[in-house]
C-alpha positions as CSV (number, residue, x, y, z in Angstrom):
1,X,-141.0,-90.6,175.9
2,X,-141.3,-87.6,177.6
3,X,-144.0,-85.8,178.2
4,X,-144.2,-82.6,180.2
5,X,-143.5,-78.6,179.4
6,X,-143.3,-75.5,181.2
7,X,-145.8,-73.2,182.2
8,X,-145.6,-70.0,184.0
9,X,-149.1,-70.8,186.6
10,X,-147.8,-74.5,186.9
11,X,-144.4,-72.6,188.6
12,X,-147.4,-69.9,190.7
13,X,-149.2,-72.8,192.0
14,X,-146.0,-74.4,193.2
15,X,-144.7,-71.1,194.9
16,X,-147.8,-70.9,196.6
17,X,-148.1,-74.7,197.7
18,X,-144.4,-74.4,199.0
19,X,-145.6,-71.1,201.1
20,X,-147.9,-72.8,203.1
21,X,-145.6,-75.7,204.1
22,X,-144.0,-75.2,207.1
23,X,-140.0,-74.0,206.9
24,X,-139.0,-77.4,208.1
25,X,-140.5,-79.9,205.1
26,X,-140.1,-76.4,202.7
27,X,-136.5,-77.4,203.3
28,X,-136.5,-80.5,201.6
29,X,-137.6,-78.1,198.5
30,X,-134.3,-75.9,198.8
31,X,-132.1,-76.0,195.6
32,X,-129.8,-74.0,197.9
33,X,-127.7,-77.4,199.5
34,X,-124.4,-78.1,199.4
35,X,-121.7,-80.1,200.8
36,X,-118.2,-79.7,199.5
37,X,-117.8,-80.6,195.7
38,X,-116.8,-83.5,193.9
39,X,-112.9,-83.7,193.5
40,X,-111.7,-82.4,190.4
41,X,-115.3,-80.3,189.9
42,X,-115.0,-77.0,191.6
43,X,-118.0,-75.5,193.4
44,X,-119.5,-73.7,190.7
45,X,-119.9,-76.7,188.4
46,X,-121.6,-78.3,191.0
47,X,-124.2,-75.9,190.7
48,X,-124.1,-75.3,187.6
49,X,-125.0,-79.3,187.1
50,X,-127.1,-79.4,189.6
51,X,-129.5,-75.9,188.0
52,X,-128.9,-78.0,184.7
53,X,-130.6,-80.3,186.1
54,X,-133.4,-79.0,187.5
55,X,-134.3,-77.2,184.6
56,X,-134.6,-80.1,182.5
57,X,-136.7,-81.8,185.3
58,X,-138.9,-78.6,185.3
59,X,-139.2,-78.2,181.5
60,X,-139.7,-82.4,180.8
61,X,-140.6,-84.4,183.9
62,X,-142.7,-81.7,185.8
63,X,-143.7,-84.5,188.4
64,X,-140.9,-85.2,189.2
65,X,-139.3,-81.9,189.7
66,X,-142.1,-80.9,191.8
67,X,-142.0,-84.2,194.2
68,X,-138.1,-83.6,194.6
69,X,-139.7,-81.6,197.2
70,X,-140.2,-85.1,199.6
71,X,-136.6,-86.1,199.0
72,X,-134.7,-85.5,201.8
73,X,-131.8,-82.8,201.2
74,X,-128.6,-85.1,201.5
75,X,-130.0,-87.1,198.8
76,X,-131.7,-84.1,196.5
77,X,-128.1,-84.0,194.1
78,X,-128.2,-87.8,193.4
79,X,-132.4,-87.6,192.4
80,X,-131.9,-85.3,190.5
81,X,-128.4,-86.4,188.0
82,X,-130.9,-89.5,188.4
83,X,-134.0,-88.3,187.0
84,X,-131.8,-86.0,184.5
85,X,-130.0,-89.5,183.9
86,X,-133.4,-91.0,182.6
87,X,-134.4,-87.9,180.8
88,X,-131.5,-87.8,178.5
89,X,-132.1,-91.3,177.6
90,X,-135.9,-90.9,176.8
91,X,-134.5,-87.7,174.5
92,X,-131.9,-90.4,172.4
93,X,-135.3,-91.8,171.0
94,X,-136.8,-89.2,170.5
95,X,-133.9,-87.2,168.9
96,X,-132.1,-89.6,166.8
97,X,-133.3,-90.4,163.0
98,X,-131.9,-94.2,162.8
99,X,-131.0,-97.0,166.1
100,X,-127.3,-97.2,164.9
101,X,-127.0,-93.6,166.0
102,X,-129.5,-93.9,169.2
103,X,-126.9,-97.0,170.4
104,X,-123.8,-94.7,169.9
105,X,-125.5,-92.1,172.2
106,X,-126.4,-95.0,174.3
107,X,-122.9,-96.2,174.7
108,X,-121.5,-92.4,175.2
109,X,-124.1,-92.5,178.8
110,X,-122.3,-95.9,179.6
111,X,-118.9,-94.4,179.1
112,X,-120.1,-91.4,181.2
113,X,-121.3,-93.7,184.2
114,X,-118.1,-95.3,183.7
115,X,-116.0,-92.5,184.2
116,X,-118.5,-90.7,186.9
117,X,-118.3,-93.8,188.9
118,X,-114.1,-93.8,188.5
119,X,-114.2,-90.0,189.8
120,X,-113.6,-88.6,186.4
121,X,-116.9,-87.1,185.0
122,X,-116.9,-86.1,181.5
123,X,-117.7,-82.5,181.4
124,X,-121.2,-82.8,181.3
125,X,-123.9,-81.8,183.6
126,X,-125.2,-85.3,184.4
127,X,-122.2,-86.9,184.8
128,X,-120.7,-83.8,187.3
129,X,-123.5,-84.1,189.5
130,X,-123.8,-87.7,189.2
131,X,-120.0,-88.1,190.4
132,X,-120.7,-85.1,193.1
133,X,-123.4,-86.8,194.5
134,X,-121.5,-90.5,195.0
135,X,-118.9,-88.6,196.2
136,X,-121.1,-87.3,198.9
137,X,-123.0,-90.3,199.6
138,X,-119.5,-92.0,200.1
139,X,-118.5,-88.9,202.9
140,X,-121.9,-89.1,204.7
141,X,-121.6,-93.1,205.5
142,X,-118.2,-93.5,205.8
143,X,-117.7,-95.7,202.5
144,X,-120.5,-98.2,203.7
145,X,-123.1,-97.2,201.0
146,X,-123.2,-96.3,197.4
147,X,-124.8,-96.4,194.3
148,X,-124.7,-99.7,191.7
149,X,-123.2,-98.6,188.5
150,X,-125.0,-102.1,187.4
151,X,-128.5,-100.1,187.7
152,X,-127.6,-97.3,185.8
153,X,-126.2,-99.7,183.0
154,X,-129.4,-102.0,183.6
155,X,-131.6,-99.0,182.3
156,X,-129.7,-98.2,179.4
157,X,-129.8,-101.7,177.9
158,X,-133.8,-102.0,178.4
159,X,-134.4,-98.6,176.2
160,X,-131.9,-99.5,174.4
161,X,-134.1,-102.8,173.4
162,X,-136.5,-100.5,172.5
163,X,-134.9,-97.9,170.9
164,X,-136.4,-98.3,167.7
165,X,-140.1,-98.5,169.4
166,X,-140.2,-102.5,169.2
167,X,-143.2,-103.9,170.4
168,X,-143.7,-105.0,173.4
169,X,-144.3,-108.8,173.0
170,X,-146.6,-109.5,176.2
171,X,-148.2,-107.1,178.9
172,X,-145.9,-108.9,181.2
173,X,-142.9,-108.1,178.5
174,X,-143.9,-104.2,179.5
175,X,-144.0,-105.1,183.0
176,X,-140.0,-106.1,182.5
177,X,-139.4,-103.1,181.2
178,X,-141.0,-101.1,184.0
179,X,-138.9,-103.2,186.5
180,X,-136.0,-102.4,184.4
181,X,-136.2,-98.9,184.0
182,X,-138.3,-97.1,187.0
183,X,-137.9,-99.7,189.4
184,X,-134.6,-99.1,189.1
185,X,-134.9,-95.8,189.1
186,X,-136.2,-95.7,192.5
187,X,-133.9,-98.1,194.1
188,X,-131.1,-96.0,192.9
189,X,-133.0,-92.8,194.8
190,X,-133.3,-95.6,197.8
191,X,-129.8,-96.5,198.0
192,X,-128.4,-92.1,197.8
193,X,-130.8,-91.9,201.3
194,X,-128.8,-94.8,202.2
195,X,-132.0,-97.3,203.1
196,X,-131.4,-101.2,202.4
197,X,-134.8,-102.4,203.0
198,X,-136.5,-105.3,201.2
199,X,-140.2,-103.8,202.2
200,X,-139.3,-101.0,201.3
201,X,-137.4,-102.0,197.7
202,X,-140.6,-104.6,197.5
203,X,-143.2,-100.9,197.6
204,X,-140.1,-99.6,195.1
205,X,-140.5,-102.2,192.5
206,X,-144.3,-102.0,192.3
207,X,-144.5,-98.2,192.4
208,X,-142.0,-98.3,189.6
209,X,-143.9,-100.8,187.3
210,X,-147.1,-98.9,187.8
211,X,-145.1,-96.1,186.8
212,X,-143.6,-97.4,183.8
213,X,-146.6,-98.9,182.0
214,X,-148.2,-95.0,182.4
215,X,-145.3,-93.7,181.1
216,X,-145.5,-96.0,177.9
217,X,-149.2,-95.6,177.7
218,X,-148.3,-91.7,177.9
219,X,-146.2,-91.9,175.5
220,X,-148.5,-93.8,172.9
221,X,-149.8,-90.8,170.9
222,X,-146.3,-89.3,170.4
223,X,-144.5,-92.6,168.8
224,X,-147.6,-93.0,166.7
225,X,-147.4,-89.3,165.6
226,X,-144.3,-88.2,166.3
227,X,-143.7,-84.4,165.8
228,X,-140.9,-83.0,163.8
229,X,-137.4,-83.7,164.7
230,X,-136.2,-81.3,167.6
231,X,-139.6,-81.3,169.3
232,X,-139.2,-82.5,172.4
233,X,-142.0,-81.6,174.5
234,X,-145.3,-83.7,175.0
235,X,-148.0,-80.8,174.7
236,X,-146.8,-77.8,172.6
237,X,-149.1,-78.3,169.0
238,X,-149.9,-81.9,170.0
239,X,-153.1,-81.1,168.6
240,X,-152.1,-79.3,165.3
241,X,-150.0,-82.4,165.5
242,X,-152.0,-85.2,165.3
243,X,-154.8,-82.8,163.3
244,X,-152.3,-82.1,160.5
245,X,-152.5,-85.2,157.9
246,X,-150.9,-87.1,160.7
247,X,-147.6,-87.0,159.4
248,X,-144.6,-88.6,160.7
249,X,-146.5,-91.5,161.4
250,X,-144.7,-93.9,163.7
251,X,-145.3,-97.0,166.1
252,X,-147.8,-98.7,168.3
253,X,-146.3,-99.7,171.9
254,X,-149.0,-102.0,172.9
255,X,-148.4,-105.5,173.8
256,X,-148.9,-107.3,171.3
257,X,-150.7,-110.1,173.2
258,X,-153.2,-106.9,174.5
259,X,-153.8,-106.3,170.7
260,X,-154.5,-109.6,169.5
261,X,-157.2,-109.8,172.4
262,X,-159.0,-106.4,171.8
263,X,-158.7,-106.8,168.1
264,X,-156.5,-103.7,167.8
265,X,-154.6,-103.4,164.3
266,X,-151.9,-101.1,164.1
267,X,-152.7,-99.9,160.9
268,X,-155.9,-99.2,162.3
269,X,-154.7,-96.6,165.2
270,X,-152.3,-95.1,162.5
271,X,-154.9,-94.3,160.5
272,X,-158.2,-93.7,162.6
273,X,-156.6,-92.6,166.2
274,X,-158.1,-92.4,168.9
275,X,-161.1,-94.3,166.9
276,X,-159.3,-97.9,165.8
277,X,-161.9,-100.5,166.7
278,X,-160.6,-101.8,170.2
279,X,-158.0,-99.4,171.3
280,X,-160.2,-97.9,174.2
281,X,-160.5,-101.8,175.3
282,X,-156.5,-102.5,175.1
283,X,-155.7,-99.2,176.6
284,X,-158.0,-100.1,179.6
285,X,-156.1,-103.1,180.0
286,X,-152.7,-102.3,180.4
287,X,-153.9,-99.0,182.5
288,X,-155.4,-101.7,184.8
289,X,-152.3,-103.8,184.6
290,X,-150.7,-100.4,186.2
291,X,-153.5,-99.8,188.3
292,X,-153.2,-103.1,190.2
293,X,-149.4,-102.6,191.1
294,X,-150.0,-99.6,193.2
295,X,-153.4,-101.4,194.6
296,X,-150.6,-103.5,195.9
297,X,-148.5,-101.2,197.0
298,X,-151.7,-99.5,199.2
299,X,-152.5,-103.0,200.4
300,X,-148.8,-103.6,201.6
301,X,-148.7,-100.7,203.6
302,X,-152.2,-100.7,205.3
303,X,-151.0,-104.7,206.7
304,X,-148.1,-103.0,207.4
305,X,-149.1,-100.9,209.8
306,X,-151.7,-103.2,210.9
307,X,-148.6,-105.2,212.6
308,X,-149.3,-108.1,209.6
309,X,-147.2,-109.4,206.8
310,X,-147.0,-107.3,203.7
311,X,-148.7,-110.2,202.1
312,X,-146.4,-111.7,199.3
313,X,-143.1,-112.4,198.8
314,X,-140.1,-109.5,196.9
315,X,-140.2,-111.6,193.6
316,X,-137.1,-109.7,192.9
317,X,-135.0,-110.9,196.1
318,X,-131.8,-112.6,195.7
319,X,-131.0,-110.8,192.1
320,X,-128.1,-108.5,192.1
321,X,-128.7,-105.8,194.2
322,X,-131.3,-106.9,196.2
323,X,-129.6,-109.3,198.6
324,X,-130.6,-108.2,202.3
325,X,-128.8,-111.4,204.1
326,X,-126.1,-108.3,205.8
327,X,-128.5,-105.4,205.6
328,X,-130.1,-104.1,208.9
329,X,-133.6,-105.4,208.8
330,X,-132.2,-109.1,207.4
331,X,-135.6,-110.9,205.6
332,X,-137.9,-107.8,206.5
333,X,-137.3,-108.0,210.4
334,X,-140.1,-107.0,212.8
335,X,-143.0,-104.9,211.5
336,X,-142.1,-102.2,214.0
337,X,-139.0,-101.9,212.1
338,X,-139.9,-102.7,208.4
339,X,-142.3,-99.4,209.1
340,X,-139.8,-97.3,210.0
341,X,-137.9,-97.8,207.3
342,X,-141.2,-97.0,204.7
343,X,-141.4,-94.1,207.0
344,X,-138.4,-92.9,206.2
345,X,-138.7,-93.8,202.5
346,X,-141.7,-92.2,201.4
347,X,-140.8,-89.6,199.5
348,X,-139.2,-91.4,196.8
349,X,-142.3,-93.7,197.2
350,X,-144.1,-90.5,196.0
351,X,-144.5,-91.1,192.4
352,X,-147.2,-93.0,193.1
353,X,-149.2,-90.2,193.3
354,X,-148.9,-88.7,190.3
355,X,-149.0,-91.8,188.7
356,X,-152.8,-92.5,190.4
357,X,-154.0,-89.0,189.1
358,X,-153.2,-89.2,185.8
359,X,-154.4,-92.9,186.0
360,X,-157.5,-91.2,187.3
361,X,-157.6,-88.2,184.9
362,X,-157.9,-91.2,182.2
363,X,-160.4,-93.7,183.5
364,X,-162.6,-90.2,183.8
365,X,-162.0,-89.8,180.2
366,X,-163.3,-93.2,178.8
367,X,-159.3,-94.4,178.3
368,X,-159.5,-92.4,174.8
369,X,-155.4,-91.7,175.1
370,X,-155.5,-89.3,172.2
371,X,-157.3,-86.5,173.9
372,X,-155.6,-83.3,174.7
373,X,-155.9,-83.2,178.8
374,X,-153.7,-86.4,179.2
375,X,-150.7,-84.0,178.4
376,X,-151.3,-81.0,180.4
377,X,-149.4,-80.5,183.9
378,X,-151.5,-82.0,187.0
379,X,-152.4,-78.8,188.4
380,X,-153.0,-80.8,192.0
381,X,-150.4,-82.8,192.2
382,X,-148.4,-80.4,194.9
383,X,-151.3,-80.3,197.1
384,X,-152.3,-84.1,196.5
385,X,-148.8,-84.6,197.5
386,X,-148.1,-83.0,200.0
387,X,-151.8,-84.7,201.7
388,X,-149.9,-88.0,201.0
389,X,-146.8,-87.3,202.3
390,X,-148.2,-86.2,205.6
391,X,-150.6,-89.2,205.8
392,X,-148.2,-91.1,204.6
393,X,-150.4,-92.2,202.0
394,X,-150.5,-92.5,198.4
């Protein structure tokens, strides 16, 4: 799902936050950088791709259009075609009246991929950018880096399994899906930097799977009560929404292994809301679930820079894509180097912090995911994050 809109003092709050950062890190917030274009794209549909872009960041994933701040510029095009990228997927759910028509939408982004990866975008604003930006990242290392084309089509085929708002058979079974999607998400953003790191991937893959669960638990209210077709925004009339005879009654994306042990019924939440007998209880599961993965993440970088092991093994090392035999720092290589490289990393590391507010926002609201502040914008998150990013802690 997704679940942000615009706001005009959202957009203030921002402009002010960016006017007390200092003109060198208020760089990495400049829409304003360019390298030569994409062959066969001329300048202006660069930008024009890249302003698409960042509007539908701005009007859909607010958090992540204000952390694109933290990205470093030579990598802003490819975050955002990427985050665009994962937005019009979440809209094929959520625009689509039947599957069969969700997969043929879903097979038009593989073709795109296809041909943005061949150096023939279709003429769309993802795909321009997309093939702009892996044209650049080509140019700045010399042909030694790029992007996998196997991520992008990794993503598709998870919300494509649950395209139709299938359950979710396990809390682990989420937990896939988080790896899938997010995970992936940001070790796409790692790899347009370039960094090949597996601490760095190994912080990646838990940020992304506490950031996936919140994003389905997010999403909860608006597959159970979807709005009318063509609304696709998670705030405007959510109330009227859910107030209004609950109509358009949809889903429950719980595990179903959460369920059974909180005695949750979906016909229960469909009918009663935020009151079904248990819901608080499974909600405060899988939130913990999510909670625990960036507790990891914290833990890994404090014995990080406390010269120690990050304390686990990459459970994801040796699968496509993460194989870090050739790479630079080899199994992790010293600590001296393994922070350096999560240095250098942090600000796609960054949704973490959003992730722990609105994680915050609902353990101070008794885990009732129905209630009205669990959509608005984070008002703090540009100060919060810029405080992480200089401590380098999230």
């Amino acid at each position: 799902m997704v679940m942000y809109s615009n706001g005009p003092c959202v957009r203030l709050r921002l402009s002010f936050f960016l006017q007390r950062v200092p003109l060198w890190k208020r760089a990495y917030a400049s829409s304003s950088y360019s390298v030569p274009p994409t062959p066969g794209a001329s300048e202006a549909e660069v930008l024009a791709a890249r302003a698409y872009c960042s509007r539908l960041l701005q009007n859909f994933d607010s958090p992540s259009y204000t952390l694109q701040t933290f990205i470093p510029p030579p990598a802003q095009a490819a975050y955002l075609a990427i985050r665009a990228f994962n937005l019009e997927l979440a809209k094929v759910a959520d625009t689509v009246s039947t599957p069969a028509i969700g997969a043929m939408r879903l097979q038009f982004w593989r073709d795109n991929i296809s041909k943005a990866f061949a150096g023939s975008p279709p003429a769309h604003p993802v795909s321009v950018l997309l093939a702009h930006a892996l044209d650049d990242l080509d140019v700045r290392t010399g042909g030694k880096a790029r992007l996998s084309k196997n991520w992008f089509m990794r993503i598709i085929s998870a919300r494509e399994q649950y395209l139709n708002n299938a359950p979710y058979t396990s809390l682990n079974a989420l937990e896939k899906y988080a790896e899938s999607t997010y995970s992936t998400l940001l070790y796409l953003t790692l790899s347009a930097l370039p960094m090949t790191s597996i601490t760095v991937d190994h912080l990646a893959s838990h940020i992304g799977k506490a950031v996936g669960i919140t994003a389905v638990l997010r999403g909860l209210p608006l597959i159970a009560f979807p709005p009318p077709p063509n609304h696709h925004s998670n705030s405007r009339g959510l109330g009227g929404i859910l107030d209004s005879q609950r109509r358009h009654q949809g889903a429950v994306t719980l595990p179903l292994d959460v369920m059974a042990e909180t005695g949750v019924r979906e016909e229960d939440v469909l009918r009663q809301g935020a009151d079904a007998p248990g819901l608080r209880d499974a909600v405060f599961t899988v939130a913990t679930r999510a909670s625990d993965h960036l507790i990891t993440a914290r833990q890994m970088l404090k014995n990080l820079r406390a010269g120690k092991d990050v304390g686990h093994e990459f459970e994801h090392e040796g699968e496509e894509g993460h194989d870090y035999s050739s790479g630079p720092s080899g199994m992790g290589g010293p600590h001296s180097a393994q922070t350096e490289e999560t240095e250098k990393a942090f600000g796609v590391l960054m949704p973490a912090v959003s992730t722990s507010l609105w994680l915050d926002r609902l353990q101070q609201l008794d885990f009732d995911i129905f209630r009205e502040e669990l959509r608005r914008r984070e008002w703090k998150l540009a100060w919060k994050a810029y405080l992480a990013y200089r401590r380098r802690l999230f």
